[in-house]
C-alpha atoms as a printed R data frame, in Angstrom:
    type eleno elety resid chain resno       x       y       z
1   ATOM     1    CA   UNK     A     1 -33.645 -17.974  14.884
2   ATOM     2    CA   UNK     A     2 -34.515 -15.621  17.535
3   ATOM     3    CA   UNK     A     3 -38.149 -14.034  18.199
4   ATOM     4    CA   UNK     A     4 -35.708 -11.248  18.188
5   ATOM     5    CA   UNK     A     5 -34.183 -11.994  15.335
6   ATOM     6    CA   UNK     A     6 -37.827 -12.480  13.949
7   ATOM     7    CA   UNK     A     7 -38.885  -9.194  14.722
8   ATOM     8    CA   UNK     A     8 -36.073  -7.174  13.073
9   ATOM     9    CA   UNK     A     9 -36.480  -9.346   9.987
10  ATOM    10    CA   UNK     A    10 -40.513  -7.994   9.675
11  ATOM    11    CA   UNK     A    11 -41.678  -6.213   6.536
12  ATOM    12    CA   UNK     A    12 -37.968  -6.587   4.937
13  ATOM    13    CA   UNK     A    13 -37.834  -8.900   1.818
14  ATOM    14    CA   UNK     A    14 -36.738 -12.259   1.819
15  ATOM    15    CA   UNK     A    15 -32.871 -12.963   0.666
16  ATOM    16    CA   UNK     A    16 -31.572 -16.423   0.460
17  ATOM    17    CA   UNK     A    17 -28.895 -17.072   2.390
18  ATOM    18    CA   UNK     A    18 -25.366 -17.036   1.031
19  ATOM    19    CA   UNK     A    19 -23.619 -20.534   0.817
20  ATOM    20    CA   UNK     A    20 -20.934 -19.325   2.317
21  ATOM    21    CA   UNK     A    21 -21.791 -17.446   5.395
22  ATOM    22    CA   UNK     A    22 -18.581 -16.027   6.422
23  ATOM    23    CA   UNK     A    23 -18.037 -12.812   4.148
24  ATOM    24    CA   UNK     A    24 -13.795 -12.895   4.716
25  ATOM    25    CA   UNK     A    25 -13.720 -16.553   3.598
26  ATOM    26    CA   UNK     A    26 -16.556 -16.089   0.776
27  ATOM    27    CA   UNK     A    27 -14.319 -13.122  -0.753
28  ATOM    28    CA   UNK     A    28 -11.251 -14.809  -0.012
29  ATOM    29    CA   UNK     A    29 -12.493 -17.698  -2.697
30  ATOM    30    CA   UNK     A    30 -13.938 -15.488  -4.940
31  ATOM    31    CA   UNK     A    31 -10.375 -13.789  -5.252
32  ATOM    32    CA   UNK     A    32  -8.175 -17.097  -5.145
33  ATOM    33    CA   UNK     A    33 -10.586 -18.005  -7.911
34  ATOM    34    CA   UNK     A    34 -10.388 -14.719 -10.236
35  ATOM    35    CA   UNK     A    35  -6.080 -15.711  -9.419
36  ATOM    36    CA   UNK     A    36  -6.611 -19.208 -10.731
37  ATOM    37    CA   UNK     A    37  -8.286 -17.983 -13.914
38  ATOM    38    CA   UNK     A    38  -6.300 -15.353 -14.821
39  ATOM    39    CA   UNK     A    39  -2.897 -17.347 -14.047
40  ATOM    40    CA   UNK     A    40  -3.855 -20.284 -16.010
41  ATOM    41    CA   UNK     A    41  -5.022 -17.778 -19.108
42  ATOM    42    CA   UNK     A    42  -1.930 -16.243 -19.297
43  ATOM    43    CA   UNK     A    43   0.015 -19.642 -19.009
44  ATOM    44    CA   UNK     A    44  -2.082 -20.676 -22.272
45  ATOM    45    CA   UNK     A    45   0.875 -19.833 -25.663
46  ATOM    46    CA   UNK     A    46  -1.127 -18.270 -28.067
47  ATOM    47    CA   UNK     A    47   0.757 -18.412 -32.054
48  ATOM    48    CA   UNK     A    48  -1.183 -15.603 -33.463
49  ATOM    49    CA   UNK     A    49   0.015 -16.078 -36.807
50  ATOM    50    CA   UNK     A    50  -1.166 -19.362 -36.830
51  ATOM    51    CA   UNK     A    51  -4.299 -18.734 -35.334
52  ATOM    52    CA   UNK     A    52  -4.780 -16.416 -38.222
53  ATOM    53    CA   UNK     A    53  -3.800 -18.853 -40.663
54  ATOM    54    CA   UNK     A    54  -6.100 -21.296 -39.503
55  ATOM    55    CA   UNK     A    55  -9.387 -19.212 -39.943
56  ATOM    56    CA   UNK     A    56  -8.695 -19.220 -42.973
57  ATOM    57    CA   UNK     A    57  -8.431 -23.310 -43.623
58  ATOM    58    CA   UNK     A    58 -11.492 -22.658 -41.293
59  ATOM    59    CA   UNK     A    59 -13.337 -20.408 -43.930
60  ATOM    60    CA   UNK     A    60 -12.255 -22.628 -46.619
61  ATOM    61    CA   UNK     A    61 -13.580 -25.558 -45.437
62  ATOM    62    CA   UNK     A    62 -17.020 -23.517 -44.471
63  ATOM    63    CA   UNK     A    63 -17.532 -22.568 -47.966
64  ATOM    64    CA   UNK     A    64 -16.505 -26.134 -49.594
65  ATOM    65    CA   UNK     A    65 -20.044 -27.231 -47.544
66  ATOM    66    CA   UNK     A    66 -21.536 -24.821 -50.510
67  ATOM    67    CA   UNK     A    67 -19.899 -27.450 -52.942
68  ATOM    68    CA   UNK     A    68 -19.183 -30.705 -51.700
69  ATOM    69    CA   UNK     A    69 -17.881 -33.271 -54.017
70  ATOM    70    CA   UNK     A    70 -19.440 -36.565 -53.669
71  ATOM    71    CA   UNK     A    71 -18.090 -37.959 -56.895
72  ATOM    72    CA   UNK     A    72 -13.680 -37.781 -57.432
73  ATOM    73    CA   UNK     A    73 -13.765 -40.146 -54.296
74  ATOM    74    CA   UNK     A    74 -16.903 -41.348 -54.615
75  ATOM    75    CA   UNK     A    75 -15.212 -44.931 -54.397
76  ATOM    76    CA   UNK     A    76 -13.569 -44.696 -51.237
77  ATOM    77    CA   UNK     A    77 -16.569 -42.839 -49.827
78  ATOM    78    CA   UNK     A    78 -18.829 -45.355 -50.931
79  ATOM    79    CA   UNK     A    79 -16.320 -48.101 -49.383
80  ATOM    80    CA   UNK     A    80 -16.139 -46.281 -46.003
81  ATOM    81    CA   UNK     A    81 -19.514 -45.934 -45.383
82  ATOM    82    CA   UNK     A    82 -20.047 -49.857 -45.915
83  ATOM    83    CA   UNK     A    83 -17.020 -50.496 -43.693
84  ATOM    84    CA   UNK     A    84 -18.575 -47.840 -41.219
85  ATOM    85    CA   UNK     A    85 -22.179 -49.977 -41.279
86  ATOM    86    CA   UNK     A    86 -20.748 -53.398 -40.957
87  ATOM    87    CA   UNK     A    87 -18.606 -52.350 -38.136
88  ATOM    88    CA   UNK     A    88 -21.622 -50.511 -36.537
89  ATOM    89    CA   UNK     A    89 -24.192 -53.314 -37.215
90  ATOM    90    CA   UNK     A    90 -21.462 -56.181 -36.125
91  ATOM    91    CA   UNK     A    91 -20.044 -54.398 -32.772
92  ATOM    92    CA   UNK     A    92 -23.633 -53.613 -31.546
93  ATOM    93    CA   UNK     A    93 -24.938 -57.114 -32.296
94  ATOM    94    CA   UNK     A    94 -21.568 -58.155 -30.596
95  ATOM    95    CA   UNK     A    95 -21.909 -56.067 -27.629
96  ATOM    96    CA   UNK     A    96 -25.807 -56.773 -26.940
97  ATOM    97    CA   UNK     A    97 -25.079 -60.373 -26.878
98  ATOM    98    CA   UNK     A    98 -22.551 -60.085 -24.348
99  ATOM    99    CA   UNK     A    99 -23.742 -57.126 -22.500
100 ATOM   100    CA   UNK     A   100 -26.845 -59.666 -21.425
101 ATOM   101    CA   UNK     A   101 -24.784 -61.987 -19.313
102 ATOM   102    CA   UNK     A   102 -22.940 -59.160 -17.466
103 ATOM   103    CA   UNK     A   103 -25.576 -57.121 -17.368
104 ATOM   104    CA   UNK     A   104 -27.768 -60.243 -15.518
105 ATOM   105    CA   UNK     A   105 -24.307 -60.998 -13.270
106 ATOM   106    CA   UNK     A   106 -24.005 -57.118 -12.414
107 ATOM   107    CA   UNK     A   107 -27.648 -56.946 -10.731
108 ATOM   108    CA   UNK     A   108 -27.417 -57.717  -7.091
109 ATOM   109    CA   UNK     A   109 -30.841 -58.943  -6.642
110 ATOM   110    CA   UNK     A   110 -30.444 -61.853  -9.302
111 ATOM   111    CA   UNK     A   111 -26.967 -62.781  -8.943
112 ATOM   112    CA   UNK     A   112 -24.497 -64.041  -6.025
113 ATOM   113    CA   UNK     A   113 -22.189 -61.966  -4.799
114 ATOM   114    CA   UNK     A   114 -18.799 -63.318  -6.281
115 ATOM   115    CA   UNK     A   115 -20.486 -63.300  -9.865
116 ATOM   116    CA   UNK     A   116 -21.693 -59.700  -9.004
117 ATOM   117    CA   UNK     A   117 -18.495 -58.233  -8.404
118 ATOM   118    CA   UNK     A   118 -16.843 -59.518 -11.612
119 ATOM   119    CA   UNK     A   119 -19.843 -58.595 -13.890
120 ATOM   120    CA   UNK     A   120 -19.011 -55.143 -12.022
121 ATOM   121    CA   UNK     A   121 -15.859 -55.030 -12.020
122 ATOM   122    CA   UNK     A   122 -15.983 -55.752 -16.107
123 ATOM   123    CA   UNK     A   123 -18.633 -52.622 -16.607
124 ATOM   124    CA   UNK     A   124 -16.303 -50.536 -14.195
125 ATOM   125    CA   UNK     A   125 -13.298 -51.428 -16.834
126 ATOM   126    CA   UNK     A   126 -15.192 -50.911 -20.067
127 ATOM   127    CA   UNK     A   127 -16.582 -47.474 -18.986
128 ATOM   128    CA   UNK     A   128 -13.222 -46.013 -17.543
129 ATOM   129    CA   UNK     A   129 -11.836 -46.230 -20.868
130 ATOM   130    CA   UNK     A   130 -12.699 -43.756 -23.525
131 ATOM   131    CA   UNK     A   131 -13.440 -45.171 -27.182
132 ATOM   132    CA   UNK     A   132 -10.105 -43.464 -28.524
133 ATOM   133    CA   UNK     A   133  -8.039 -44.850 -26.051
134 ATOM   134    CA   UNK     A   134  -9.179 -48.547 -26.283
135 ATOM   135    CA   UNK     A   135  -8.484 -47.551 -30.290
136 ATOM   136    CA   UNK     A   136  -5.488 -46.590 -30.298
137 ATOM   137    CA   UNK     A   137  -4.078 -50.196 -28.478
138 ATOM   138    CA   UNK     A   138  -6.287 -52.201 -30.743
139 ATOM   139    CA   UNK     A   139  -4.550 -50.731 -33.588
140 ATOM   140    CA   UNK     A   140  -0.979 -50.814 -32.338
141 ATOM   141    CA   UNK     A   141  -2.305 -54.868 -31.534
142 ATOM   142    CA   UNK     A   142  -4.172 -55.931 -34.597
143 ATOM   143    CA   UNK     A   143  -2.996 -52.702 -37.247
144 ATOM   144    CA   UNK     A   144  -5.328 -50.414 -39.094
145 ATOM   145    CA   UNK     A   145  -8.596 -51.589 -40.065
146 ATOM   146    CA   UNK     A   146 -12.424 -52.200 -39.369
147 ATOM   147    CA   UNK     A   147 -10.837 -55.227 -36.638
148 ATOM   148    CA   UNK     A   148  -9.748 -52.456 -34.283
149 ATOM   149    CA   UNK     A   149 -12.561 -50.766 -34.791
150 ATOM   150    CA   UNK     A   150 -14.746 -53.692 -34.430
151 ATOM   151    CA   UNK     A   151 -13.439 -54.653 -30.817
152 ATOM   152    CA   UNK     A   152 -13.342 -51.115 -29.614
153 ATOM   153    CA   UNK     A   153 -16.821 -50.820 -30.363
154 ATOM   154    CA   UNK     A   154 -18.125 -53.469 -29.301
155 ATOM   155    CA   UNK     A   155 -16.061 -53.074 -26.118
156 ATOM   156    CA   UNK     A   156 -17.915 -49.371 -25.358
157 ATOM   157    CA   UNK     A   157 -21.122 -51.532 -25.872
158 ATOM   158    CA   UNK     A   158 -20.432 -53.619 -22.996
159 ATOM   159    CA   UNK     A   159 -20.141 -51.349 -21.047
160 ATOM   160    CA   UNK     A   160 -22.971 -49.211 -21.316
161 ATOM   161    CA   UNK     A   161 -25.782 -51.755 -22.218
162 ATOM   162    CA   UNK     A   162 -24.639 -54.163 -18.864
163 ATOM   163    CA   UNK     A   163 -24.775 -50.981 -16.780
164 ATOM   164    CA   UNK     A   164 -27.867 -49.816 -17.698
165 ATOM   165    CA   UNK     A   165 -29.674 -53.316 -17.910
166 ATOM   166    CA   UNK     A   166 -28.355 -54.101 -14.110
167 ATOM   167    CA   UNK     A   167 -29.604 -51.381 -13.305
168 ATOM   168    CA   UNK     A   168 -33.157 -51.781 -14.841
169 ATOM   169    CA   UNK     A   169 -33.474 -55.485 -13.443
170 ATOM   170    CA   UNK     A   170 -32.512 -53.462  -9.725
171 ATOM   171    CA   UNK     A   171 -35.409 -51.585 -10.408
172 ATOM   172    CA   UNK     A   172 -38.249 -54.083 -11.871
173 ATOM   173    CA   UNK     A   173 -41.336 -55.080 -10.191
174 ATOM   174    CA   UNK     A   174 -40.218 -57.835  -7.405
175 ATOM   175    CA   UNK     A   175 -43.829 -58.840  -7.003
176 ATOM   176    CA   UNK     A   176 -44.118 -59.998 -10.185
177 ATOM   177    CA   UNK     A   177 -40.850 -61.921 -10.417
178 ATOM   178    CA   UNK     A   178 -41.528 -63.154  -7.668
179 ATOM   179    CA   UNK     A   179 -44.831 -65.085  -8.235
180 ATOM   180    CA   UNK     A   180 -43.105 -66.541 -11.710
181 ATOM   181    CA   UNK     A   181 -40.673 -68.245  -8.929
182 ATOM   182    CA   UNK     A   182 -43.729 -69.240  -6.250
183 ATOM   183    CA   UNK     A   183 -44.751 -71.412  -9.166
184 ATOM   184    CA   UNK     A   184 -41.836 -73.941  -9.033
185 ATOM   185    CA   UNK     A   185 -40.222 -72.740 -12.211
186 ATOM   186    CA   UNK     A   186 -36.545 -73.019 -12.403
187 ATOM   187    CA   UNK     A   187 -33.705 -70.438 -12.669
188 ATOM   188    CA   UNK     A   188 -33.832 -70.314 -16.392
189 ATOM   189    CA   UNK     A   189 -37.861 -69.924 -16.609
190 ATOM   190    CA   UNK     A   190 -37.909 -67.517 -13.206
191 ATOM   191    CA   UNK     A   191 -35.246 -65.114 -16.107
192 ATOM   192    CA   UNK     A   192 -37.726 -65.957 -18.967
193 ATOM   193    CA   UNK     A   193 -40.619 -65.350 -17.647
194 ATOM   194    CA   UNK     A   194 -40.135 -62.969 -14.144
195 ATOM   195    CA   UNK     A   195 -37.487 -60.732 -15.521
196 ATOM   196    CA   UNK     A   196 -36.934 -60.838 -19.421
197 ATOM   197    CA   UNK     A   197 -40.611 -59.000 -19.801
198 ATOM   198    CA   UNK     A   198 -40.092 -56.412 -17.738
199 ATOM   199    CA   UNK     A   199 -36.284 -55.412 -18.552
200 ATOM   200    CA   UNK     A   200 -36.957 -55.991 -22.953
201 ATOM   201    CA   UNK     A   201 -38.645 -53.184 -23.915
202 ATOM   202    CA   UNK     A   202 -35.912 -51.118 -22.471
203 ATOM   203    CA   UNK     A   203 -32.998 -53.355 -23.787
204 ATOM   204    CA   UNK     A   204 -34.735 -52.837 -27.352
205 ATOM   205    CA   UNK     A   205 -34.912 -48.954 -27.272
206 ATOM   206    CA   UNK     A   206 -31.130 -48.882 -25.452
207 ATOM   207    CA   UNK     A   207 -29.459 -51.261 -28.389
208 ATOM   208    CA   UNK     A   208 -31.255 -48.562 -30.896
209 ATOM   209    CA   UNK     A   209 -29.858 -45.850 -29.203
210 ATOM   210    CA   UNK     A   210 -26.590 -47.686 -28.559
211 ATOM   211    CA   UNK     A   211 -26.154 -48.599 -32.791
212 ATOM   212    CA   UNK     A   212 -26.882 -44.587 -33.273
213 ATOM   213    CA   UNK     A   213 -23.873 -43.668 -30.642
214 ATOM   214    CA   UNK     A   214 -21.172 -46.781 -32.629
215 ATOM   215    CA   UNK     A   215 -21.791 -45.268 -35.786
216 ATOM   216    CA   UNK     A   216 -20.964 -41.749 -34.867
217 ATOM   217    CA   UNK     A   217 -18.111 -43.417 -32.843
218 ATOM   218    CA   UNK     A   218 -17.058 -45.070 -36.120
219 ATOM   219    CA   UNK     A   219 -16.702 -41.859 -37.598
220 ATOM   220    CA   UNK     A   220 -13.982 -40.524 -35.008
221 ATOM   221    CA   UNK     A   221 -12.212 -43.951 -34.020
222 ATOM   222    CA   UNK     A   222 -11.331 -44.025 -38.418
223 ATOM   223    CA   UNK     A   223  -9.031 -41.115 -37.395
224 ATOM   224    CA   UNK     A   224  -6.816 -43.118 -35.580
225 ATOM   225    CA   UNK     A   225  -6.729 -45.472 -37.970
226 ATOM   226    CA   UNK     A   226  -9.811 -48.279 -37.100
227 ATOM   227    CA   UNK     A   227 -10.908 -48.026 -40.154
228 ATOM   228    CA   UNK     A   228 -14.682 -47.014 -41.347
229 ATOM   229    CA   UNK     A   229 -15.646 -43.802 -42.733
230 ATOM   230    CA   UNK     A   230 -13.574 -42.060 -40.376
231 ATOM   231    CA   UNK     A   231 -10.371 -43.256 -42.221
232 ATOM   232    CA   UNK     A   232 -11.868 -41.920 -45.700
233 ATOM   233    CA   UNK     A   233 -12.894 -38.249 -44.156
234 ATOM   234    CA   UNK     A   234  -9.064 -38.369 -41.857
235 ATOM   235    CA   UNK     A   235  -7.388 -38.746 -45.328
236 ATOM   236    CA   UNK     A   236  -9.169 -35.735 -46.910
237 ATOM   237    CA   UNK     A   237  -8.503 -34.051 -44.145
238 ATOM   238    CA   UNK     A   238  -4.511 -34.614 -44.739
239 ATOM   239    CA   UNK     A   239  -5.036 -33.975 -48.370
240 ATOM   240    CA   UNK     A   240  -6.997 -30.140 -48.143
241 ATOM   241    CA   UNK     A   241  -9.322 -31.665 -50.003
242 ATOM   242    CA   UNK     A   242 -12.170 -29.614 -48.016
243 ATOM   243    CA   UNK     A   243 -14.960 -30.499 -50.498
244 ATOM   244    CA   UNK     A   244 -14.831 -34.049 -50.101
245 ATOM   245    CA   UNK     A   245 -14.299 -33.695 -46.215
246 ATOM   246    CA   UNK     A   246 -17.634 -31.641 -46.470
247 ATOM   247    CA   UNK     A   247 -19.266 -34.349 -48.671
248 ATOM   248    CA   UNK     A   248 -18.182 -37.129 -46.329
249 ATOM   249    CA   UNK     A   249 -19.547 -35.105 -43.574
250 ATOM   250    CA   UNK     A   250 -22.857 -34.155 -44.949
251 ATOM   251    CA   UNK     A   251 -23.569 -37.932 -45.359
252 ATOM   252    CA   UNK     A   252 -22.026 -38.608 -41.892
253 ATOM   253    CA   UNK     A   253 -24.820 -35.813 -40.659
254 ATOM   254    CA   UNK     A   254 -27.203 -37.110 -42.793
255 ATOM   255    CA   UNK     A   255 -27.159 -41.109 -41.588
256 ATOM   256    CA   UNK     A   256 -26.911 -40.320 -38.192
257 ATOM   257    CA   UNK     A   257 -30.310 -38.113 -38.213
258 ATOM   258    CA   UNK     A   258 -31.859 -41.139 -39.941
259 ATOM   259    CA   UNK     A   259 -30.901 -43.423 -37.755
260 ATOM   260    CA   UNK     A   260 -31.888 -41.151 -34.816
261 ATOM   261    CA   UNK     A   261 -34.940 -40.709 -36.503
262 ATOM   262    CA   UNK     A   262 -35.411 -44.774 -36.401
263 ATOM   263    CA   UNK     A   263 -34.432 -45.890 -33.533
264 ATOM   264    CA   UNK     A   264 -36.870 -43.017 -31.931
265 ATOM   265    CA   UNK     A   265 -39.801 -44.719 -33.975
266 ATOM   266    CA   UNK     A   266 -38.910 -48.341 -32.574
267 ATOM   267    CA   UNK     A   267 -38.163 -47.226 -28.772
268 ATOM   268    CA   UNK     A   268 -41.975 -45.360 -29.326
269 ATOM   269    CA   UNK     A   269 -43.598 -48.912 -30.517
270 ATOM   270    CA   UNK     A   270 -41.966 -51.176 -27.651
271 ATOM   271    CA   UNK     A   271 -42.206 -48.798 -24.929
């Protein structure tokens, strides 16, 4: 800027500078914008009658929360929510088991380059598909059940642990991994000893976190019909049957903020 420039802008207040500089083309967004908006509003088909209709399923299935009934299917609620917690307990187990090799292959300080891009390339794979999706062909593979469930889980927790530990072992303390290996010790004890320490207390808290996230999965993948909970709360759902829906729900609500609660309480005690 100018000493000019300088001088004209004394004792006026400071104003940050638009990002866009040029007014024509700044306006000339902001208009093909406000186009945009209002052309894909109006392309939106609107059934008012059955927009109408369904605020007042809506309503009714508000007020059932005011009386939920945890006892005409108390069976298959009670059967659910076991399905739901041995599918949650056995995909996360699952997952963490394999998530540690990949996630060990998918650092590129520890491992070689070949192994690195597979481990990658594995993570890249289990993240670009959503939970539902990967449902939805285990089901049409195996049928409905807790199996398709199982794997889709336990695929989503491949995915997210081996990403996350890579990148913690990208980020631990070299020093100290590195004077575990100026001692002779092999591969195996150099993992043990250099890396395992400094990567575990994470791992811990991220499997708690990870066993909160497959059990509210379990809930939604049951509605495509992998089995759990989900499958219980879909068919009360197809049957009006509001007040069970809101009992299913409320115990849905009520084991997740336990487990949150938990797995807060152990991430606090190894961290």
């Amino acid at each position: 800027m100018s000493a000019a420039a300088l001088d004209a802008r004394i004792g006026k207040p400071w104003k940050k500078p638009a990002f866009i500089r040029n007014p024509y083309l700044r306006w000339g967004l902001y208009i093909s914008a406000a186009i945009y908006i209002l052309l894909a509003v109006s392309s939106i088909e609107v059934n008012w009658a059955r927009v109408s209709e369904g605020l007042v399923r809506g309503w009714n299935f508000l007020a059932a929360f005011a009386e939920p009934d945890f006892l005409s299917r108390g069976k298959d609620i009670r059967e659910g929510m076991i399905e739901s917690v041995i599918m949650t307990v056995a995909s996360t187990v699952v997952g963490i088991l394999i998530s540690v090799p990949i996630g060990l292959g998918a650092a590129r300080n520890i491992a070689p380059l070949p192994v690195y891009l597979i481990c990658r390339g594995i993570v890249a794979l289990s993240r670009a598909l959503n939970e539902i999706i990967v449902a939805i062909l285990m089901v049409a593979i195996f049928g409905f059940g807790p199996l398709a469930g199982f794997i889709t889980l336990s695929f989503a927790t491949i995915g997210f642990l081996s990403k996350l530990l890579a990148e913690d072992i990208e980020d631990m303390d070299r020093v100290q991994a590195e004077a575990i290996k100026a001692t002779g010790s092999g591969w195996l004890q150099w993992i043990n000893y250099g890396v395992q320490p400094q990567v575990m207390p994470r791992l811990i808290g991220l499997s708690m976190y990870r066993l909160d996230i497959n059990f509210r999965e379990s809930a939604v993948l049951g509605l495509v019909g992998a089995g759990g909970i989900g499958a219980t709360l879909n068919t009360a759902f197809d049957r009006y049957e509001y007040d069970t829906a809101a009992a299913i729900l409320i115990i849905i609500i009520v084991t997740v903020m336990a487990l949150e609660y938990l797995s807060g309480i152990i991430r606090a005690r190894v961290q």
